[in-house]
C-alpha positions as a Markdown table, in Angstrom:
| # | Residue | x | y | z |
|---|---|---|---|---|
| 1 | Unk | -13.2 | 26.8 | -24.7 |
| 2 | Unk | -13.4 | 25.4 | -28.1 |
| 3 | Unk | -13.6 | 21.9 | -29.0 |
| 4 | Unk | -12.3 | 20.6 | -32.4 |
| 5 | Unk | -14.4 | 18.8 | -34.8 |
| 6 | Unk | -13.0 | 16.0 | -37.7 |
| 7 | Unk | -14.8 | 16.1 | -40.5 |
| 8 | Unk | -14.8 | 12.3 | -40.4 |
| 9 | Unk | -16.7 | 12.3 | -37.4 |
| 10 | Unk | -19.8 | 11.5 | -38.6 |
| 11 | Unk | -20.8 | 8.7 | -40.7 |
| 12 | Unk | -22.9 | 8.9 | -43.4 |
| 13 | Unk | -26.3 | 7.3 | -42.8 |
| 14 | Unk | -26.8 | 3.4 | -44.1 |
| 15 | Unk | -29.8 | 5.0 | -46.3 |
| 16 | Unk | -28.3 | 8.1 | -47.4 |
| 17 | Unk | -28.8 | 8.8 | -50.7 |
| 18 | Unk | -25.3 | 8.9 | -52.9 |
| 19 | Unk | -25.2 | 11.9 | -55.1 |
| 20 | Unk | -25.1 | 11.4 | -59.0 |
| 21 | Unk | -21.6 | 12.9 | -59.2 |
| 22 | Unk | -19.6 | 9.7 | -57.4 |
| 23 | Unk | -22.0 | 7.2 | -59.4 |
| 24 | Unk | -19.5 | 5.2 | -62.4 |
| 25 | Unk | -20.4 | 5.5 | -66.3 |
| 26 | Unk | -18.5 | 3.3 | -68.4 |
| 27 | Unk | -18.2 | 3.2 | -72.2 |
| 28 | Unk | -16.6 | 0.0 | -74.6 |
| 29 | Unk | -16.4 | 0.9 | -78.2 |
| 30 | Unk | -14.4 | -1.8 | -80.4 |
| 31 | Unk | -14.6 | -2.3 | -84.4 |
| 32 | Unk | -13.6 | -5.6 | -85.7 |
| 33 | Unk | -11.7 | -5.6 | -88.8 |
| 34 | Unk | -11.2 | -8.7 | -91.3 |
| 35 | Unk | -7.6 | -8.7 | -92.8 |
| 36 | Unk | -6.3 | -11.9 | -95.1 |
| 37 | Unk | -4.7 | -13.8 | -91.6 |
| 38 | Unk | -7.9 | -13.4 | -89.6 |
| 39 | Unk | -10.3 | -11.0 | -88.2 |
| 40 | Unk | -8.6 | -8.3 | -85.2 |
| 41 | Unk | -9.6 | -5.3 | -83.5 |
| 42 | Unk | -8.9 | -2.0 | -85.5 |
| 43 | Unk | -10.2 | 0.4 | -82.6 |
| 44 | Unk | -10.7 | 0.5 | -79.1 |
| 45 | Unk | -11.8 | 3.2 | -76.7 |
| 46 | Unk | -12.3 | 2.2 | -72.9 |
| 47 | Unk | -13.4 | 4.3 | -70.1 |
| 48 | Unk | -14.8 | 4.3 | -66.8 |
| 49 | Unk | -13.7 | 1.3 | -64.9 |
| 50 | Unk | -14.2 | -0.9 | -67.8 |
| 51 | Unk | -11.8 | -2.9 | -70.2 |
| 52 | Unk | -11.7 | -5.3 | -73.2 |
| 53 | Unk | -8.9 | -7.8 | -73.4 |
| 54 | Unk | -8.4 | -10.2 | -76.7 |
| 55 | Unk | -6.9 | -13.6 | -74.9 |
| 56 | Unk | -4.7 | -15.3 | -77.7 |
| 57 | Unk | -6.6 | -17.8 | -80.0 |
| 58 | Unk | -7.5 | -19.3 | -83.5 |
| 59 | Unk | -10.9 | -16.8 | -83.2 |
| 60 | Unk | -10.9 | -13.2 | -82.3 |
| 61 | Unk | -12.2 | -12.8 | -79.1 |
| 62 | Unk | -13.3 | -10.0 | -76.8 |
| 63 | Unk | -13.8 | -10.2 | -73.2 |
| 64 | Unk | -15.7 | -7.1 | -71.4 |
| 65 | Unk | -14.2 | -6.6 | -67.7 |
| 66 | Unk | -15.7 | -4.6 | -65.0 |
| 67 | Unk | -12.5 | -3.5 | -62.6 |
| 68 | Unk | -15.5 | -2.0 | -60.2 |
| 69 | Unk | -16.7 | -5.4 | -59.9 |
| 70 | Unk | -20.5 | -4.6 | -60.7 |
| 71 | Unk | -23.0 | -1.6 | -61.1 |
| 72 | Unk | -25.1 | -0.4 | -58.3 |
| 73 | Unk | -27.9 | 2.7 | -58.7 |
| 74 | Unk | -27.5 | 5.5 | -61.1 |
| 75 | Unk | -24.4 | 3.8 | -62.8 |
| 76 | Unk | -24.5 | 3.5 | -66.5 |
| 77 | Unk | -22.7 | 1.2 | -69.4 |
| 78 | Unk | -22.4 | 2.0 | -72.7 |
| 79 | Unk | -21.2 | -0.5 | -75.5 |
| 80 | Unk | -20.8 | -0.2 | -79.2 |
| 81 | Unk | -19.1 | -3.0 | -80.8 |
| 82 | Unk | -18.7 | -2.9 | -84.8 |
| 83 | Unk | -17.8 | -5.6 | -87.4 |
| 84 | Unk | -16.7 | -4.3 | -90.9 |
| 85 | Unk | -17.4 | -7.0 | -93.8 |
| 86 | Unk | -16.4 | -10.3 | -93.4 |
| 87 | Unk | -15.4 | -9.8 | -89.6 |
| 88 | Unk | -16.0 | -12.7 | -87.6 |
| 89 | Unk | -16.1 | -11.8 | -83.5 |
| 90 | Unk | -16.7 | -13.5 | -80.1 |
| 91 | Unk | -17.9 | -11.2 | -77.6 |
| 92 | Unk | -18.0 | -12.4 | -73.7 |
| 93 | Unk | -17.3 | -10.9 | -70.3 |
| 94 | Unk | -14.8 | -12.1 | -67.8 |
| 95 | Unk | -17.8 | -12.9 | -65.1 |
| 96 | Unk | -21.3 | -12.1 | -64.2 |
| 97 | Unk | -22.3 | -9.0 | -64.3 |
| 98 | Unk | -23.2 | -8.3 | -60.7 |
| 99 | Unk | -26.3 | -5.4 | -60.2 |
| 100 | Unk | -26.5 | -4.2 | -56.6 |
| 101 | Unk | -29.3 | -2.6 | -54.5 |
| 102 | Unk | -30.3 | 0.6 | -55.7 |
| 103 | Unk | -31.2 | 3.6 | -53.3 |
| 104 | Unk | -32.8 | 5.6 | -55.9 |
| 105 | Unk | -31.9 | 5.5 | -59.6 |
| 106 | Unk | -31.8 | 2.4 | -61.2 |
| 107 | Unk | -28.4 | 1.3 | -63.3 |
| 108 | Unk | -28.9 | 1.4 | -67.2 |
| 109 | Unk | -27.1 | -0.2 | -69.9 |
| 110 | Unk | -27.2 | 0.1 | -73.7 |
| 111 | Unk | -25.4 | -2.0 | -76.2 |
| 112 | Unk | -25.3 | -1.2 | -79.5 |
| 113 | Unk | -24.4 | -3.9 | -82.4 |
| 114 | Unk | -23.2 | -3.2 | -85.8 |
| 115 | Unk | -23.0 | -6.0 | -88.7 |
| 116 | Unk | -21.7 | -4.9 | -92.1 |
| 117 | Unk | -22.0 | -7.3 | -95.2 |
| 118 | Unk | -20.9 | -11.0 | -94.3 |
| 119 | Unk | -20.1 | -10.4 | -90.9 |
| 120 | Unk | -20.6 | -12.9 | -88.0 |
| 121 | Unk | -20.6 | -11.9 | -84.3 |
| 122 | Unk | -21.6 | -13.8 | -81.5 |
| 123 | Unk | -22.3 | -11.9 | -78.3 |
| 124 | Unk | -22.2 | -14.3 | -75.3 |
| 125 | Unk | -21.6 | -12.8 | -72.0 |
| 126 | Unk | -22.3 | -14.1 | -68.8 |
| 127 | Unk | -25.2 | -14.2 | -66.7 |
| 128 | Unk | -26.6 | -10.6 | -65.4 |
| 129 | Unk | -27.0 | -11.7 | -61.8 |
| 130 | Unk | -30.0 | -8.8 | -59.7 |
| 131 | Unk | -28.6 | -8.6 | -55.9 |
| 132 | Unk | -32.2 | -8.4 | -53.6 |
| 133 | Unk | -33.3 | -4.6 | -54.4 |
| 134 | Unk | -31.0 | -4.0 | -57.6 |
| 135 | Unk | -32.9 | -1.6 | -60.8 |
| 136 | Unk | -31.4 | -2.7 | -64.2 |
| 137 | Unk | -32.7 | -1.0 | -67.2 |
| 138 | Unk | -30.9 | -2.3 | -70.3 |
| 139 | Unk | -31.4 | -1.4 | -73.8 |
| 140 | Unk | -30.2 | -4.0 | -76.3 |
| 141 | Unk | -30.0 | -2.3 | -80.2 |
| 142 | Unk | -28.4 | -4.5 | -82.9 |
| 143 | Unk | -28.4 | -3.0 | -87.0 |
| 144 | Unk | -27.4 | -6.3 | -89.3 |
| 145 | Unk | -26.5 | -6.5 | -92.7 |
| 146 | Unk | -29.0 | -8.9 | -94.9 |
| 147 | Unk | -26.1 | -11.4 | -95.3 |
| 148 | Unk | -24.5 | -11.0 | -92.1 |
| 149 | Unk | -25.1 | -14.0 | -89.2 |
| 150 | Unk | -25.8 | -12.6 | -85.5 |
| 151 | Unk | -25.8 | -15.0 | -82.2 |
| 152 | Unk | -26.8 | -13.6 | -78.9 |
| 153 | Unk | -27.2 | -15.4 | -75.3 |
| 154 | Unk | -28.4 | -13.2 | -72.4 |
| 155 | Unk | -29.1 | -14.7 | -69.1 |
| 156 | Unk | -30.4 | -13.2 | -65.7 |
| 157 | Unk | -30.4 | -14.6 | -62.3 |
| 158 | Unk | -32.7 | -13.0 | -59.6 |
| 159 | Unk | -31.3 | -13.2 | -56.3 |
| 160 | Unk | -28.1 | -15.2 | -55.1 |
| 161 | Unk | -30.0 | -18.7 | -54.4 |
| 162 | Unk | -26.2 | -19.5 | -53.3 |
| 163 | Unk | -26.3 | -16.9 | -50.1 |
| 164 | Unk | -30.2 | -18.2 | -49.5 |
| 165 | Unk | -31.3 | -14.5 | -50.4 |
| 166 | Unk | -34.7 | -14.2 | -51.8 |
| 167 | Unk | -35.0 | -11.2 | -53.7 |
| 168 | Unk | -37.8 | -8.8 | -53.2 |
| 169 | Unk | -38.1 | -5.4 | -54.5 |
| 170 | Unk | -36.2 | -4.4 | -57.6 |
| 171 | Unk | -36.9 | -3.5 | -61.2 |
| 172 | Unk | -35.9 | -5.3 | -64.5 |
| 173 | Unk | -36.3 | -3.8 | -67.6 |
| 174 | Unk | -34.9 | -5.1 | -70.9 |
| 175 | Unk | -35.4 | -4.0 | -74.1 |
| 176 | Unk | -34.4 | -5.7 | -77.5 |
| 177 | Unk | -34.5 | -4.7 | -81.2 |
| 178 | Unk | -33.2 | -5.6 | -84.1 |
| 179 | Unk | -33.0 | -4.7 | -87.3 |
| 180 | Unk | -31.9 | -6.4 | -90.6 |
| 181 | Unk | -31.0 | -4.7 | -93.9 |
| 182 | Unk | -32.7 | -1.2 | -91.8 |
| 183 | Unk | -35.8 | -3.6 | -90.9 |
| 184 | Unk | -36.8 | -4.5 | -87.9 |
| 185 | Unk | -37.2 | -7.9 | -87.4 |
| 186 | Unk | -37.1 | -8.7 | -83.8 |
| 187 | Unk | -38.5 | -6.7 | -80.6 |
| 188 | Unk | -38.5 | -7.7 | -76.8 |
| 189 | Unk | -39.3 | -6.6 | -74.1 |
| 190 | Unk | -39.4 | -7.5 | -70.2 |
| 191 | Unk | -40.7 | -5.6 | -67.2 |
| 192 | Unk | -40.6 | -6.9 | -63.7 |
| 193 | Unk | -41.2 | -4.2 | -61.0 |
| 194 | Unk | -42.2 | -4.5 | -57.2 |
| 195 | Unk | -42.0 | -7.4 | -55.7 |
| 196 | Unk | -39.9 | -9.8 | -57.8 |
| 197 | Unk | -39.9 | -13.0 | -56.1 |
| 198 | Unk | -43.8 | -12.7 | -56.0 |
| 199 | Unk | -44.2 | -11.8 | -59.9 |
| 200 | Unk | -41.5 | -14.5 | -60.4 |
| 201 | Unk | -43.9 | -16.8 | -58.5 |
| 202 | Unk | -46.6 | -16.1 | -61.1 |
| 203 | Unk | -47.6 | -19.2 | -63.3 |
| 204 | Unk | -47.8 | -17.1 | -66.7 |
| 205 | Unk | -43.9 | -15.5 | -66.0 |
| 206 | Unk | -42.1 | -18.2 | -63.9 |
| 207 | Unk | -43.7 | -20.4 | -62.0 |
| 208 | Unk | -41.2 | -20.1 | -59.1 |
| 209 | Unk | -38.1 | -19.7 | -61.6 |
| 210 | Unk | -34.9 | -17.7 | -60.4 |
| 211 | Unk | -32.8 | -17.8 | -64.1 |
| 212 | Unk | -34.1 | -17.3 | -67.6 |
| 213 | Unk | -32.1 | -16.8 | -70.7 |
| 214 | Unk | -32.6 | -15.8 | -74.1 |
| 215 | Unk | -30.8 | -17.4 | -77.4 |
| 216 | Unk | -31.6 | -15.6 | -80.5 |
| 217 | Unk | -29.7 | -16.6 | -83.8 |
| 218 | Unk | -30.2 | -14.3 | -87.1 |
| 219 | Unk | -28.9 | -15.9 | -90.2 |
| 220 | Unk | -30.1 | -17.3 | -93.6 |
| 221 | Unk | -30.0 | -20.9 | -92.7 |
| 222 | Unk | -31.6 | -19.9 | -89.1 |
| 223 | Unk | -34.8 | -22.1 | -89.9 |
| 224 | Unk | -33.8 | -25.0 | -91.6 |
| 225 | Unk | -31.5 | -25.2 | -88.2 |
| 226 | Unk | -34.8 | -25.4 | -85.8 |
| 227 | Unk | -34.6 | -29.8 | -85.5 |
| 228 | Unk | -30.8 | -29.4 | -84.8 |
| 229 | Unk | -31.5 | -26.3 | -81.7 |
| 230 | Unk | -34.4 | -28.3 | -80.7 |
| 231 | Unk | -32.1 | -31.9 | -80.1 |
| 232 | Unk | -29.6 | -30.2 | -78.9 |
| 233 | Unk | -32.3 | -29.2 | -76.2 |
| 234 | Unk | -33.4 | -32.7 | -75.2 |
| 235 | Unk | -31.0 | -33.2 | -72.5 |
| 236 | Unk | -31.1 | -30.0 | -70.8 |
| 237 | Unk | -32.0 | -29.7 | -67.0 |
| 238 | Unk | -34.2 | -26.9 | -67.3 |
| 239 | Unk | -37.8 | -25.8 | -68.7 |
| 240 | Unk | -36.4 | -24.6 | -72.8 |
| 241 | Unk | -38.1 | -24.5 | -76.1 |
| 242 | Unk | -37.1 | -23.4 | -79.1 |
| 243 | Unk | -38.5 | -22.1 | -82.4 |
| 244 | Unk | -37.8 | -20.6 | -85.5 |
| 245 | Unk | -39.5 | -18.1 | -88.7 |
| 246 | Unk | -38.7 | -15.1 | -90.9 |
| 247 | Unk | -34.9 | -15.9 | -90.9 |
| 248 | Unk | -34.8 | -16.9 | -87.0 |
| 249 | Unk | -34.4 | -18.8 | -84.1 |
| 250 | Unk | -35.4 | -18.5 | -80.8 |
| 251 | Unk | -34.3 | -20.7 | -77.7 |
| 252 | Unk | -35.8 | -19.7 | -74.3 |
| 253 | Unk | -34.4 | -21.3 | -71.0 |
| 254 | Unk | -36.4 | -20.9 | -67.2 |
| 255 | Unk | -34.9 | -22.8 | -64.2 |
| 256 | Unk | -35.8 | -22.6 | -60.4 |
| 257 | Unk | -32.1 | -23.2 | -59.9 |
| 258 | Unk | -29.8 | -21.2 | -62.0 |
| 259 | Unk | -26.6 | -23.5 | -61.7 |
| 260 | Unk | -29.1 | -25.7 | -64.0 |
| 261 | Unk | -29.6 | -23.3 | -66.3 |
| 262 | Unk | -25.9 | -22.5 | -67.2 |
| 263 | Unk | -25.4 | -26.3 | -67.7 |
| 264 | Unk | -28.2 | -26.4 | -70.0 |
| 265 | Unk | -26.9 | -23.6 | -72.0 |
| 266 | Unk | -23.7 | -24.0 | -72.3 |
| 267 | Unk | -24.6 | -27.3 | -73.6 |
| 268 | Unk | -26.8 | -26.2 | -75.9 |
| 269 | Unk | -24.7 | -23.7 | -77.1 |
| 270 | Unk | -21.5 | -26.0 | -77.6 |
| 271 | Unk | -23.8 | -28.3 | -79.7 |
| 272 | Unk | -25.7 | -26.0 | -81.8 |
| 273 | Unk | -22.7 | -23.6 | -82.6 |
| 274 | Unk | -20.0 | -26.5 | -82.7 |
| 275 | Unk | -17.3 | -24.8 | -80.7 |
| 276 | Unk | -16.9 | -24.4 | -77.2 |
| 277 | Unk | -18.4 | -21.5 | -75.3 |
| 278 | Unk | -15.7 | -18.5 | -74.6 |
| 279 | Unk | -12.7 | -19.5 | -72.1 |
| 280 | Unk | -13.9 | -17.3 | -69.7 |
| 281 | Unk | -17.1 | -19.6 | -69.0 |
| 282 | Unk | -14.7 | -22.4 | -67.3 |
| 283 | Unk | -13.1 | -19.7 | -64.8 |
């Protein structure tokens, strides 16, 4: 007698590792062009689950989406966004950024920035948030013009303090650089591995914090503005300091509750740059 067998009868195991062939890579590449009305996107290629949509406004903006929702292990992002001269650009995503648990590979991303002559971009997505056990290596490039005026806000939140999960093992990597007229002028980098909530606990990384975020503004007024960032910090909720030299400013943020953190940055960032943050923020 012979018995028939479904190939759906058995279940792959909770631990089984995915192979690399079903894992996601996306790609964003967009140039921003100024014409005489105001500043538009000239080219856009999209690919692999992700999506840039320009909602209707007296700026240019561009909103990153994610239709898979977030990046778990082995999936990559790539993102090259461009400004020709006198392009002015706002750069957000719809939502956080969501990094799940990782069997084995971690997720990467790499953005790549581009500022010709007179250009102004400011990249301002929303936090990264690293599910218990998520890998995120990210490598951050930016090439500037002399001339050209460059805003960045990255946060990360380690562990969904709303679901009372404590993270625990994961990986963060980030690495920044930056270069101005082909000089580099700004390097970062962070490295958390093992047991986050315990390095977290650390006195000299975060005494017990769950966010951080990192403002860095490139520009030739960037130091006289240091008294303006640094009142524009005094009401803020959450650890922050702020400093400025060789044509920058820095503004750090570190909160044991992240919800504190946004509101201190979006704050800060609605004084310091005069306009509101992005739409997408309020959603």
């Amino acid at each position: 007698m012979m018995a028939a067998v479904s190939i759906f009868s058995e279940r792959p195991r909770a631990d089984a590792i995915l192979p690399g062939m079903i894992r996601a890579s996306g790609h964003i590449r967009c140039r921003f062009t100024a014409n005489p009305r105001r500043t538009e996107a000239s080219e856009l290629y999209e690919a692999g689950g992700y999506r840039m949509k320009f909602p209707k406004g007296l700026n240019c903006e561009g909103v990153i989406i994610n239709t898979g929702g977030g990046m778990a292990g082995g999936d990559a992002l790539n993102v090259d966004i461009s400004l020709d001269s006198h392009a002015k650009a706002v750069v957000s995503t719809q939502s956080a950024e969501k990094i799940y648990r990782a069997q084995n590979e971690a997720s990467s991303a790499s953005i790549q920035l581009s500022l010709a002559e007179q250009s102004q971009l400011a990249w301002l997505p929303q936090e990264t948030l690293l599910y218990s056990g998520a890998k995120l290596h990210r490598c951050f490039r930016a090439d500037m013009a002399s001339n050209a005026i460059l805003s960045l806000f990255e946060g990360v939140i380690f562990g969904r303090g709303a679901m009372g999960e404590q993270i625990t093992e994961g990986s963060f990597r980030d690495s920044w650089r930056i270069r101005r007229g082909a000089r580099l002028v700004f390097a970062d980098e962070i490295a958390l591995d093992g047991h986050m909530a315990d390095r977290l606990n650390r006195p000299a990384i975060g005494a017990g914090a769950r966010a951080v975020a990192t403002f860095l503004y490139i520009a030739p007024d960037a130091e006289r503005r240091l008294d303006e960032a640094r009142a524009a910090l005094e009401t803020s909720a959450c650890e922050c300091g702020a400093s400025a030299w060789n044509g920058m400013l820095i503004a750090r943020f570190v909160a044991v509750d992240p919800d504190a953190l946004r509101q201190s940055a979006t704050r800060f960032l609605n004084q310091f740059r005069a306009v509101p943050v992005p739409r997408v923020w309020q959603c």
